[in-house]
mmCIF file of the protein (N, C-alpha, C, O) and its ligand, coordinates in Angstrom:
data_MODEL
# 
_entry.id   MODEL 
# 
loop_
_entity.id 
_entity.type 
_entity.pdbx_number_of_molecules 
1 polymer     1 
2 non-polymer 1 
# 
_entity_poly.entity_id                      1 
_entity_poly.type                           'polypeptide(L)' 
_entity_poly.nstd_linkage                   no 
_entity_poly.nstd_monomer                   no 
_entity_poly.pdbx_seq_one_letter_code       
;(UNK)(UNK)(UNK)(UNK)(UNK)(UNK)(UNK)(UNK)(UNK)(UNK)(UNK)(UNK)(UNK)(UNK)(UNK)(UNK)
(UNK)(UNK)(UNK)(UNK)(UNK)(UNK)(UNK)(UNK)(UNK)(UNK)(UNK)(UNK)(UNK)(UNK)(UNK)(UNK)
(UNK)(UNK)(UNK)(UNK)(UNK)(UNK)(UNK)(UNK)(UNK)(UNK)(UNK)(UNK)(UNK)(UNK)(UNK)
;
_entity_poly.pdbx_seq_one_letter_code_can   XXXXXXXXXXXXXXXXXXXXXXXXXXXXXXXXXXXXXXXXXXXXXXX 
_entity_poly.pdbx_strand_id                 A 
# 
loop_
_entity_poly_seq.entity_id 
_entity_poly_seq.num 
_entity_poly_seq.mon_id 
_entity_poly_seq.hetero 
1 1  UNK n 
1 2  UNK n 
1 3  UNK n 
1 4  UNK n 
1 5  UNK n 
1 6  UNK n 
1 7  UNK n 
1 8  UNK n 
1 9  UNK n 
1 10 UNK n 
1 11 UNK n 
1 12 UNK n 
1 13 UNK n 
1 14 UNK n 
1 15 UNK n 
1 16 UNK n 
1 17 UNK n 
1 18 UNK n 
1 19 UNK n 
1 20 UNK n 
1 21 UNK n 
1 22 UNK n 
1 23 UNK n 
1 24 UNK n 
1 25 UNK n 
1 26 UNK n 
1 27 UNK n 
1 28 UNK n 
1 29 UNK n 
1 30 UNK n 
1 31 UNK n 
1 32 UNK n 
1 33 UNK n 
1 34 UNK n 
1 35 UNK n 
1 36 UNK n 
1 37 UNK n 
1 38 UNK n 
1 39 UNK n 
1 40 UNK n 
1 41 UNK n 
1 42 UNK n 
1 43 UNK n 
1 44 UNK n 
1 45 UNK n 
1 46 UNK n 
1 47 UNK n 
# 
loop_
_struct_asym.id 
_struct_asym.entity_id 
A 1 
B 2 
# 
loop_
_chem_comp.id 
_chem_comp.type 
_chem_comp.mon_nstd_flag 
UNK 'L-peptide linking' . 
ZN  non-polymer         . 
# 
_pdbx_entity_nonpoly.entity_id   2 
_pdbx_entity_nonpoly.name        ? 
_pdbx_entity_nonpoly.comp_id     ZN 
# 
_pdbx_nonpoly_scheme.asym_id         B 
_pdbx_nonpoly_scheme.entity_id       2 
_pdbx_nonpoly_scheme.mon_id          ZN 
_pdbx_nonpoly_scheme.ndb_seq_num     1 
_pdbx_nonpoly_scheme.pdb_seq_num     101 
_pdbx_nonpoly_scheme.auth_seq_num    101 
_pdbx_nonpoly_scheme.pdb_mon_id      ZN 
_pdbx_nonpoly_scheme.auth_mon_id     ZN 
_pdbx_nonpoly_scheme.pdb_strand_id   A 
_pdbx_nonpoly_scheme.pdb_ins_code    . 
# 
loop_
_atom_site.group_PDB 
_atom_site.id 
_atom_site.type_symbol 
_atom_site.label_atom_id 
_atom_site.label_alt_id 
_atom_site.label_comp_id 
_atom_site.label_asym_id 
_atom_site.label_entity_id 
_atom_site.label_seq_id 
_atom_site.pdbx_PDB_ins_code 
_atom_site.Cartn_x 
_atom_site.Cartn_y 
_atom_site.Cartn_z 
_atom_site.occupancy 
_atom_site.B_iso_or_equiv 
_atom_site.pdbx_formal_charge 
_atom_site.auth_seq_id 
_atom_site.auth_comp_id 
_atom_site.auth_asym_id 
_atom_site.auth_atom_id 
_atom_site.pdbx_PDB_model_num 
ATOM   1   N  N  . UNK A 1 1  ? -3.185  -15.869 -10.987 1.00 0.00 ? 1   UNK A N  1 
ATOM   2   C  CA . UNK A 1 1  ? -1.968  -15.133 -10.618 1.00 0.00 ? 1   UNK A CA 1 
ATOM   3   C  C  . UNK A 1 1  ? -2.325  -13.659 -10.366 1.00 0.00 ? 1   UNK A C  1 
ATOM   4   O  O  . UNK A 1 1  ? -3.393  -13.308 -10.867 1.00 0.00 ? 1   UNK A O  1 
ATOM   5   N  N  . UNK A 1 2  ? -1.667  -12.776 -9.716  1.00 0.00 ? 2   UNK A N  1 
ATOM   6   C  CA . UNK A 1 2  ? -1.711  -11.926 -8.874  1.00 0.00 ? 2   UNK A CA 1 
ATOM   7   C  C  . UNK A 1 2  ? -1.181  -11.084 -10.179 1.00 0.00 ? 2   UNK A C  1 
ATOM   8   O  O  . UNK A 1 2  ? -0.280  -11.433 -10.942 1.00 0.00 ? 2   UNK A O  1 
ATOM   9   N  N  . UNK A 1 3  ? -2.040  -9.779  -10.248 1.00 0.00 ? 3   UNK A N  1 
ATOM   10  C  CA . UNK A 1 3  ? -1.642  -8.720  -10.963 1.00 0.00 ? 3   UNK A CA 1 
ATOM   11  C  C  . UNK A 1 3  ? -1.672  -6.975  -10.323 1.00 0.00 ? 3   UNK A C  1 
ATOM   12  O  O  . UNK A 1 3  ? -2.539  -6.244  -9.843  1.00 0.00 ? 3   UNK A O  1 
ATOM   13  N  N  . UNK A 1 4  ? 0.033   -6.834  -10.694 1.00 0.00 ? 4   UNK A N  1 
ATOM   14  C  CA . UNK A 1 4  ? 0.483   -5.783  -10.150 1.00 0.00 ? 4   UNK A CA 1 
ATOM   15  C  C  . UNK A 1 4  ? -0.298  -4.371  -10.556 1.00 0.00 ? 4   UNK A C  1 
ATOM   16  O  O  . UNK A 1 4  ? -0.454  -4.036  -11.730 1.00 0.00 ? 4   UNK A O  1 
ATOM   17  N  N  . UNK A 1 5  ? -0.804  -3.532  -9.338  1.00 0.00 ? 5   UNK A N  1 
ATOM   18  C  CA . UNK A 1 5  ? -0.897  -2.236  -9.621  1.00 0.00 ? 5   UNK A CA 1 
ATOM   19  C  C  . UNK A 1 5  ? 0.010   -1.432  -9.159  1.00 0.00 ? 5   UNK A C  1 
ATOM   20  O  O  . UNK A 1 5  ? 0.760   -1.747  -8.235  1.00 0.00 ? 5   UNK A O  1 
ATOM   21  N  N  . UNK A 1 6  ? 0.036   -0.226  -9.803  1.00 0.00 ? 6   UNK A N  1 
ATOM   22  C  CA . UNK A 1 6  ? 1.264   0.828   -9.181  1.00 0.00 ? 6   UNK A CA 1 
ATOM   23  C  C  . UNK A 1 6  ? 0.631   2.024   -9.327  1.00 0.00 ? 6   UNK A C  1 
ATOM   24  O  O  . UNK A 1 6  ? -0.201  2.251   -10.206 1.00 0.00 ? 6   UNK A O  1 
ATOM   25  N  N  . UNK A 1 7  ? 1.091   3.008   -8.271  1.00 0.00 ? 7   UNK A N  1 
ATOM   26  C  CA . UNK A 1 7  ? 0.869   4.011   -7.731  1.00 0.00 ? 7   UNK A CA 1 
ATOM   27  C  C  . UNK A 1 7  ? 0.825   5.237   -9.256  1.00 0.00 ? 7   UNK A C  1 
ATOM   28  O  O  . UNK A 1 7  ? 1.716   5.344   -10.098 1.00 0.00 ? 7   UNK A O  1 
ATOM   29  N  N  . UNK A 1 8  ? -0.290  5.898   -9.213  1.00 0.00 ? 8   UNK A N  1 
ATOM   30  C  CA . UNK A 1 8  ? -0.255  6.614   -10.472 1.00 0.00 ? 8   UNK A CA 1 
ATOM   31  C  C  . UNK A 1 8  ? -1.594  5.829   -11.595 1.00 0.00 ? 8   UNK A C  1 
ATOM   32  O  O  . UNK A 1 8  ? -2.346  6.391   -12.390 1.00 0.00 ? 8   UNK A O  1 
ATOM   33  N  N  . UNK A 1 9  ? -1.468  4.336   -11.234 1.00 0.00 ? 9   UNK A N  1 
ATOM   34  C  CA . UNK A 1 9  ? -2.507  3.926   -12.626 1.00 0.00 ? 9   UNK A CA 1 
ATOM   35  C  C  . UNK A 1 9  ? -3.932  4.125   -11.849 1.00 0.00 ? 9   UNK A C  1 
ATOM   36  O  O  . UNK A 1 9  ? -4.128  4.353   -10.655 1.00 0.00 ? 9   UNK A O  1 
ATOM   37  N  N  . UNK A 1 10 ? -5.094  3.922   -13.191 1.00 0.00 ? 10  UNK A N  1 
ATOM   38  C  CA . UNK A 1 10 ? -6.429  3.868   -12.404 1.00 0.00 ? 10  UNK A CA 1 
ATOM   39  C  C  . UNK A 1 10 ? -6.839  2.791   -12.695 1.00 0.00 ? 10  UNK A C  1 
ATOM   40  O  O  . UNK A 1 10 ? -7.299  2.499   -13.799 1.00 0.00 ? 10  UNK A O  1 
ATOM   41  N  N  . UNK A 1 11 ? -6.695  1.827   -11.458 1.00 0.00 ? 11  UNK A N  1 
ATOM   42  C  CA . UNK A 1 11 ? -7.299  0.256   -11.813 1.00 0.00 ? 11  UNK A CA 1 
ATOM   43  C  C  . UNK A 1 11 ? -8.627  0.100   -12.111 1.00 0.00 ? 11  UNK A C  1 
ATOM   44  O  O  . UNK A 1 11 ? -9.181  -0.863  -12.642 1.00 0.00 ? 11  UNK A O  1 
ATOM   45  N  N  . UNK A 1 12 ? -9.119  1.206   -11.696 1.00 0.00 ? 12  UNK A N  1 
ATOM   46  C  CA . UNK A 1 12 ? -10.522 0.725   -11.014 1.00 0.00 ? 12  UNK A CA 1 
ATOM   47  C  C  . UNK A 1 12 ? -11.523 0.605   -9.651  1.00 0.00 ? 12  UNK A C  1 
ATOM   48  O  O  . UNK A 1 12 ? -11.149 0.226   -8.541  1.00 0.00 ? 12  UNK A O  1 
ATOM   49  N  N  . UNK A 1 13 ? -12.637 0.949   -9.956  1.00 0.00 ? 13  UNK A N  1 
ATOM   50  C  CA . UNK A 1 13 ? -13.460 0.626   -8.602  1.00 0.00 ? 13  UNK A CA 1 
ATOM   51  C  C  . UNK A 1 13 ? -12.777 -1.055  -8.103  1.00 0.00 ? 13  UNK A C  1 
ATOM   52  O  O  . UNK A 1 13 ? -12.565 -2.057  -8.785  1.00 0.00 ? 13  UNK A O  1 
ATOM   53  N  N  . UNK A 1 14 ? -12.547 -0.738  -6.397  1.00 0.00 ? 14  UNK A N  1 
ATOM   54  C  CA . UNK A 1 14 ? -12.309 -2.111  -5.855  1.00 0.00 ? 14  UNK A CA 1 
ATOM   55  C  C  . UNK A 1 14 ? -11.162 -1.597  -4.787  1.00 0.00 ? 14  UNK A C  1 
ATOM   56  O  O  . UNK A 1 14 ? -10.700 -0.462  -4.680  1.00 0.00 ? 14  UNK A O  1 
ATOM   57  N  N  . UNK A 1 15 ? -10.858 -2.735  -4.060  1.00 0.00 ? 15  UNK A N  1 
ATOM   58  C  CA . UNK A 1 15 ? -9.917  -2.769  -3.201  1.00 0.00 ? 15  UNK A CA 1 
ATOM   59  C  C  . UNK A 1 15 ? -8.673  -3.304  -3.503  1.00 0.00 ? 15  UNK A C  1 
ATOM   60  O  O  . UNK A 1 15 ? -8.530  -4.262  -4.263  1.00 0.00 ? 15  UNK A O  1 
ATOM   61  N  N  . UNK A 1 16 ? -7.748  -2.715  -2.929  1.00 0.00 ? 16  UNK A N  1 
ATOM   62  C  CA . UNK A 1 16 ? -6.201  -3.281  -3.207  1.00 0.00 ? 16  UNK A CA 1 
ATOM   63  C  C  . UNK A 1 16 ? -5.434  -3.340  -2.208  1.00 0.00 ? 16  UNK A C  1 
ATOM   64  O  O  . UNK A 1 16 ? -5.760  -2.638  -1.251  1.00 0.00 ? 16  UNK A O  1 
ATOM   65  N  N  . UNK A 1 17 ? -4.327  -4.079  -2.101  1.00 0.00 ? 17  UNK A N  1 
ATOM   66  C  CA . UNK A 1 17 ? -3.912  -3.896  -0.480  1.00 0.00 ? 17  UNK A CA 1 
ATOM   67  C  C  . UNK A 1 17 ? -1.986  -3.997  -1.030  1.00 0.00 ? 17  UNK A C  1 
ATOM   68  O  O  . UNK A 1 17 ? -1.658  -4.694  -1.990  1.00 0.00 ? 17  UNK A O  1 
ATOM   69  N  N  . UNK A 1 18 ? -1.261  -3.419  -0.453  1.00 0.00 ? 18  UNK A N  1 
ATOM   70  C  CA . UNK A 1 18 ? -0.404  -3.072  -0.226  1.00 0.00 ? 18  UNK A CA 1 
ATOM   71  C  C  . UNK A 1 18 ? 0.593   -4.293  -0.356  1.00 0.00 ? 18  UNK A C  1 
ATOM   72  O  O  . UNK A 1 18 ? 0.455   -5.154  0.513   1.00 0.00 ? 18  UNK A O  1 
ATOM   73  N  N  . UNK A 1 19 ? 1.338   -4.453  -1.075  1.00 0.00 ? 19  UNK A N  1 
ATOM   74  C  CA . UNK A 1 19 ? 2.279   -5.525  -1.487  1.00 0.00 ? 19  UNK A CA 1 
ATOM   75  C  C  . UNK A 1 19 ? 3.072   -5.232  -0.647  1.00 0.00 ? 19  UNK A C  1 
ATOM   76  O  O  . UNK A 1 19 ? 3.713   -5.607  -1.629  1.00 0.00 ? 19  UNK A O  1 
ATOM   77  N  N  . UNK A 1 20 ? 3.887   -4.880  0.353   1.00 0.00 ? 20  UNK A N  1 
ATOM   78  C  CA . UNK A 1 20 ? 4.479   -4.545  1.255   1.00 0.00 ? 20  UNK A CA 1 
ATOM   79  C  C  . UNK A 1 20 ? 4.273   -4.962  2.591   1.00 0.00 ? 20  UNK A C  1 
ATOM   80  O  O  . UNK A 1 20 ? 4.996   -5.764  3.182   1.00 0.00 ? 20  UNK A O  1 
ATOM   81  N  N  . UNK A 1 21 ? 2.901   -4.196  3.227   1.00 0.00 ? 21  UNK A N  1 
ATOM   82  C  CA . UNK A 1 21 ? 2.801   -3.917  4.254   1.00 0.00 ? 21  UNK A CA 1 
ATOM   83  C  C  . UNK A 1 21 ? 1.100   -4.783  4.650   1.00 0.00 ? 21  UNK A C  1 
ATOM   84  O  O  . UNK A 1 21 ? 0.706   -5.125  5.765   1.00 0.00 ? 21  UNK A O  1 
ATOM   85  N  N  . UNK A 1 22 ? 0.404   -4.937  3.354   1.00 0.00 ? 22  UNK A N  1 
ATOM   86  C  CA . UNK A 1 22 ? -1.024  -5.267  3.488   1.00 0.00 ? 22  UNK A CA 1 
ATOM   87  C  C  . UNK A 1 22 ? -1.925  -4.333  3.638   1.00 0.00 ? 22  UNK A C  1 
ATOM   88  O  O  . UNK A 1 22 ? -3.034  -4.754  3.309   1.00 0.00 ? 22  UNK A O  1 
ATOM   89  N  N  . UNK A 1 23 ? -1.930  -3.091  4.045   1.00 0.00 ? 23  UNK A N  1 
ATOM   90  C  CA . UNK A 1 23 ? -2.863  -1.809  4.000   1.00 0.00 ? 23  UNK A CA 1 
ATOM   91  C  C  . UNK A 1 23 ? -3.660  -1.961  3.040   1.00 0.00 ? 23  UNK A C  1 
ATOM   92  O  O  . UNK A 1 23 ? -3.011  -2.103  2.004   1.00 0.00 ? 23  UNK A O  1 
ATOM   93  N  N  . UNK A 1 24 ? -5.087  -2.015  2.814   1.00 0.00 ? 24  UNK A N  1 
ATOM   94  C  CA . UNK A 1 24 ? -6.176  -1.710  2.444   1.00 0.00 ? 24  UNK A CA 1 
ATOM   95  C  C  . UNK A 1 24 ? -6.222  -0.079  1.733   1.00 0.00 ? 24  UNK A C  1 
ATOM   96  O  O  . UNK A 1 24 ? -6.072  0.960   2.376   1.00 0.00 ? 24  UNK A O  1 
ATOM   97  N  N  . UNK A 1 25 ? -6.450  -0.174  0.366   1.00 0.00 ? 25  UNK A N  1 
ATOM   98  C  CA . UNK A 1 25 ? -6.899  1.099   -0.158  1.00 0.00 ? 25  UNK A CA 1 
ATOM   99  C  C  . UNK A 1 25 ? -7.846  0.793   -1.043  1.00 0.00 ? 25  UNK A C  1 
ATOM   100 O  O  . UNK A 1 25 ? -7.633  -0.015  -1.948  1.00 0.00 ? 25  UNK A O  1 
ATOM   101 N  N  . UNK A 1 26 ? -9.182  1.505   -0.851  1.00 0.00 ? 26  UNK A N  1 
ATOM   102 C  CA . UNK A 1 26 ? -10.250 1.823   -1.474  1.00 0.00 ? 26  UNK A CA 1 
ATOM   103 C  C  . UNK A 1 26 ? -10.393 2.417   -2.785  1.00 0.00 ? 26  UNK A C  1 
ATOM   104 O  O  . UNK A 1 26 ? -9.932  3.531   -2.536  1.00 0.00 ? 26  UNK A O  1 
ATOM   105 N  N  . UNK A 1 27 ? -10.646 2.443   -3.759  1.00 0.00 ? 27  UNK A N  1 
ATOM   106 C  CA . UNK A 1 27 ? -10.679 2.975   -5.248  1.00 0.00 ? 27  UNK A CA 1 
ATOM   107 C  C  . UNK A 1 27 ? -12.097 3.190   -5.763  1.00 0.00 ? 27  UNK A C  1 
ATOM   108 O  O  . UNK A 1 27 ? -13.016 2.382   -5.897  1.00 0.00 ? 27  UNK A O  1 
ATOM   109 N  N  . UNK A 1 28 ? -12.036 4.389   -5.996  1.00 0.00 ? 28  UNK A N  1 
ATOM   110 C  CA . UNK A 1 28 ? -13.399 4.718   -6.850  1.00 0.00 ? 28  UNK A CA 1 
ATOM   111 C  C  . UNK A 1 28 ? -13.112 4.506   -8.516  1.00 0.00 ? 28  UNK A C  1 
ATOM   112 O  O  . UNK A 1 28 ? -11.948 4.278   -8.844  1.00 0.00 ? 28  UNK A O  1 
ATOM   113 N  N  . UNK A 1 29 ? -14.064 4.573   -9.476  1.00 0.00 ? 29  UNK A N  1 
ATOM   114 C  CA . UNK A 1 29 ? -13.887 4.228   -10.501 1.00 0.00 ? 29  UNK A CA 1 
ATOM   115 C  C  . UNK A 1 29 ? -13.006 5.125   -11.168 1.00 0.00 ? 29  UNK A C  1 
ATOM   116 O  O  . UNK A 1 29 ? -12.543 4.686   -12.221 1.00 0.00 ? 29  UNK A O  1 
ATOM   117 N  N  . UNK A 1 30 ? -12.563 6.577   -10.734 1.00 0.00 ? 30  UNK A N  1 
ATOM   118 C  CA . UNK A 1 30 ? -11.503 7.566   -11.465 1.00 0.00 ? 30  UNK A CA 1 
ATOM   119 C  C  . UNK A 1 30 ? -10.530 7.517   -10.167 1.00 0.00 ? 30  UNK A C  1 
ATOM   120 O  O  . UNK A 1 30 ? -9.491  8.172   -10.260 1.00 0.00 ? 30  UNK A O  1 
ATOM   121 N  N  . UNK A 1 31 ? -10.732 6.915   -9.156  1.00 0.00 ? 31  UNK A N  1 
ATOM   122 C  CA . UNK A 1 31 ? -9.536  7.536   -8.637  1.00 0.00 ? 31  UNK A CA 1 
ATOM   123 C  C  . UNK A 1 31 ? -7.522  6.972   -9.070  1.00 0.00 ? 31  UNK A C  1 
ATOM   124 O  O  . UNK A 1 31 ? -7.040  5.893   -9.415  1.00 0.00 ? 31  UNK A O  1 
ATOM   125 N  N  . UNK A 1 32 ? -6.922  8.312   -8.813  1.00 0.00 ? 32  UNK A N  1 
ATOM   126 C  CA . UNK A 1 32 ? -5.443  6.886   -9.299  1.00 0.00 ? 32  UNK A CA 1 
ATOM   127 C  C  . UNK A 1 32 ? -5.063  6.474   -8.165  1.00 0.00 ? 32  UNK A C  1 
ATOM   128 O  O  . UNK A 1 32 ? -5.358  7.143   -7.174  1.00 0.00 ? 32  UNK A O  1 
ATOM   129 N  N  . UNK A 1 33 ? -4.137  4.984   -8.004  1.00 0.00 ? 33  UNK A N  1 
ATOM   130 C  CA . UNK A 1 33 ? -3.491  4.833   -7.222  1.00 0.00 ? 33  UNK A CA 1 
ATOM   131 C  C  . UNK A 1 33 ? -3.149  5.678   -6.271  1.00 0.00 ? 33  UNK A C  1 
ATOM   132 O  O  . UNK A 1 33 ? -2.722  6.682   -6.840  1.00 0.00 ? 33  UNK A O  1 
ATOM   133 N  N  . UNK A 1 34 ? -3.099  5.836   -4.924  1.00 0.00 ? 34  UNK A N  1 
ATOM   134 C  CA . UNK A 1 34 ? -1.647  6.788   -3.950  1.00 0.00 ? 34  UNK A CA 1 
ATOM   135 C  C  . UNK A 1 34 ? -0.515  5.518   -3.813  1.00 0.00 ? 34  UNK A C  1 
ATOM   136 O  O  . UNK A 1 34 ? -0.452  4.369   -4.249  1.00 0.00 ? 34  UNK A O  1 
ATOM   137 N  N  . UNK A 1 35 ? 0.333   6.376   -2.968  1.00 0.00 ? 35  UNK A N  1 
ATOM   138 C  CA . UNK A 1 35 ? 1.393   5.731   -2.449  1.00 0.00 ? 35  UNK A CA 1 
ATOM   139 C  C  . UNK A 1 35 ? 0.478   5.228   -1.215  1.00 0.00 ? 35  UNK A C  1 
ATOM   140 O  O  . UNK A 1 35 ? -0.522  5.671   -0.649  1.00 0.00 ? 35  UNK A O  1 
ATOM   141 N  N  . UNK A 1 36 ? 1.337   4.038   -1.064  1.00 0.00 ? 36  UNK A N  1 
ATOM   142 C  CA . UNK A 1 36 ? 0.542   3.609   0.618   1.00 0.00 ? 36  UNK A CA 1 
ATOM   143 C  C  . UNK A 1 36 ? 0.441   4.663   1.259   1.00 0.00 ? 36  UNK A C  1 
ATOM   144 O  O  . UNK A 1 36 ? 1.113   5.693   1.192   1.00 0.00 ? 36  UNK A O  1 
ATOM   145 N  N  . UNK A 1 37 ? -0.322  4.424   1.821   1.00 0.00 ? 37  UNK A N  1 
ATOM   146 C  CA . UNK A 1 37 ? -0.912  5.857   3.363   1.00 0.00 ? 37  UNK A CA 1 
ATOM   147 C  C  . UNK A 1 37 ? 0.603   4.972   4.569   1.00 0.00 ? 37  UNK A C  1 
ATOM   148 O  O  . UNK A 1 37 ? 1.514   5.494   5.212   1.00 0.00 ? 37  UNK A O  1 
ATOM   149 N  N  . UNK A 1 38 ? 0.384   4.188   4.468   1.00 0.00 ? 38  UNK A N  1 
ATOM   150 C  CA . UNK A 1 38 ? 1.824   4.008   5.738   1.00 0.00 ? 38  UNK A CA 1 
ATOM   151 C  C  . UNK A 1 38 ? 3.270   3.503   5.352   1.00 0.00 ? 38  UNK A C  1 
ATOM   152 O  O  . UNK A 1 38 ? 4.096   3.568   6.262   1.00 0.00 ? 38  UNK A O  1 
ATOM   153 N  N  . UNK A 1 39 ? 3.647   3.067   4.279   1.00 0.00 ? 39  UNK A N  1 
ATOM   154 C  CA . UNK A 1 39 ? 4.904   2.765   3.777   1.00 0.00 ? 39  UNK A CA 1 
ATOM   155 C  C  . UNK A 1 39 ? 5.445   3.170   2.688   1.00 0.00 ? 39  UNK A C  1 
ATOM   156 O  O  . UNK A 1 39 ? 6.553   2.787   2.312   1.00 0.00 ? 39  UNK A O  1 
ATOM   157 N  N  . UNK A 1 40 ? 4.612   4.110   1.977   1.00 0.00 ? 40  UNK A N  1 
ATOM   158 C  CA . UNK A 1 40 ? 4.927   4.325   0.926   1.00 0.00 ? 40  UNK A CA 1 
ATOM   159 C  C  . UNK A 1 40 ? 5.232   3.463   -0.409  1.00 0.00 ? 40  UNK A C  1 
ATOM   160 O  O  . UNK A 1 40 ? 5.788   3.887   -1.422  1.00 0.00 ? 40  UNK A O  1 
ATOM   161 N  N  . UNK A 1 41 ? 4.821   2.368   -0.217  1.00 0.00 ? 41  UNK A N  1 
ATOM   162 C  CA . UNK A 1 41 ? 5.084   1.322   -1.291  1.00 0.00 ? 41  UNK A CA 1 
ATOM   163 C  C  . UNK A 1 41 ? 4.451   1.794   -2.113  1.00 0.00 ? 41  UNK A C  1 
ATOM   164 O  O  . UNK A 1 41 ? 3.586   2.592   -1.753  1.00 0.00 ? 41  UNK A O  1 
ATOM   165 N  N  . UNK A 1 42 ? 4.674   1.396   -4.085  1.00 0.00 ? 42  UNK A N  1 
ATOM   166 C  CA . UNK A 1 42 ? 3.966   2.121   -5.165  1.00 0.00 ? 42  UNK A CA 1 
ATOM   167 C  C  . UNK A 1 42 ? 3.644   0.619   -5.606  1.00 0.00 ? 42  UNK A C  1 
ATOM   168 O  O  . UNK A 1 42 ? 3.444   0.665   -6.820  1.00 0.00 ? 42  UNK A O  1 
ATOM   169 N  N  . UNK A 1 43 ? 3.514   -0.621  -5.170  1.00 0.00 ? 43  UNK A N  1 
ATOM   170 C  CA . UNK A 1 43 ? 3.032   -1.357  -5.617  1.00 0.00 ? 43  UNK A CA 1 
ATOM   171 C  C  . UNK A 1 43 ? 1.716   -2.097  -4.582  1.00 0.00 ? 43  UNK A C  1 
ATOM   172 O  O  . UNK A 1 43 ? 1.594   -1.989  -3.362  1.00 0.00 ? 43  UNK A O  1 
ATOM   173 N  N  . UNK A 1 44 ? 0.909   -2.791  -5.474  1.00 0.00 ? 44  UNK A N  1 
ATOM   174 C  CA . UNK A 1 44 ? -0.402  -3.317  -4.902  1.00 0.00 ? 44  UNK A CA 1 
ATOM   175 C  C  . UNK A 1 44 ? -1.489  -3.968  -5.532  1.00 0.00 ? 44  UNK A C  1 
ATOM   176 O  O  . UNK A 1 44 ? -2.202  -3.541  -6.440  1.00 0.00 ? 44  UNK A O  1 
ATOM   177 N  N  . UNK A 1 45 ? -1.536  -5.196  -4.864  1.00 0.00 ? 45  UNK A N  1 
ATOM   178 C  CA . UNK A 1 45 ? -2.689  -6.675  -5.582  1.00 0.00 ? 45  UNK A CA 1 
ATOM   179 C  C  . UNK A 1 45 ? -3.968  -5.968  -5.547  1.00 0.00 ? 45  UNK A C  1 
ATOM   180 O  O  . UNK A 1 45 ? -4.226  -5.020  -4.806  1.00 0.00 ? 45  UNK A O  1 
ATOM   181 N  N  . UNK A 1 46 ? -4.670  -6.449  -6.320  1.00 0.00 ? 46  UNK A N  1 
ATOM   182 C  CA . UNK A 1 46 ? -6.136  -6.572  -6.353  1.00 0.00 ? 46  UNK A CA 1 
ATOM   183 C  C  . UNK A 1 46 ? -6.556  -7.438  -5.147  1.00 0.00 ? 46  UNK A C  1 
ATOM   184 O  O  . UNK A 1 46 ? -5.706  -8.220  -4.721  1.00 0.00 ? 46  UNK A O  1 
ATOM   185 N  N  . UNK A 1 47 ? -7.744  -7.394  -4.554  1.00 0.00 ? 47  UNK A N  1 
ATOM   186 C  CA . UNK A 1 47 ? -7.793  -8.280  -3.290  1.00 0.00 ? 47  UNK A CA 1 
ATOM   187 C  C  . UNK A 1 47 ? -9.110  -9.247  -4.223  1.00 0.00 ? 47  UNK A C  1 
ATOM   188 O  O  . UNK A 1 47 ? -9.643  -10.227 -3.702  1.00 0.00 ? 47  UNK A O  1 
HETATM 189 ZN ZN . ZN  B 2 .  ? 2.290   -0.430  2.600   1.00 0.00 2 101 ZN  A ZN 1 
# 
């Protein structure tokens, strides 16, 4: 099952994509969440 990230946490190194829209965002091991770069959605799967 699919576990939610949101905009603000630090998941982790890895990719996540946009529960919304599907957009691809990249994560370094400190970075936090953004808001989507195109919809602004604050939620997003692990890929
Ligand atoms: Zn989006």
């Amino acid at each position: 099952m699919a576990k939610f990230i949101h905009t603000g946490e630090k998941p982790g190194k890895g990719n996540y994509s946009c529960t919304n829209c599907g957009t691809n965002v990249n994560l370094g091991e400190q970075d936090k969440m953004p808001p989507c770069p195109k919809c602004t959605n604050t939620s997003f799967s692990r890929e």
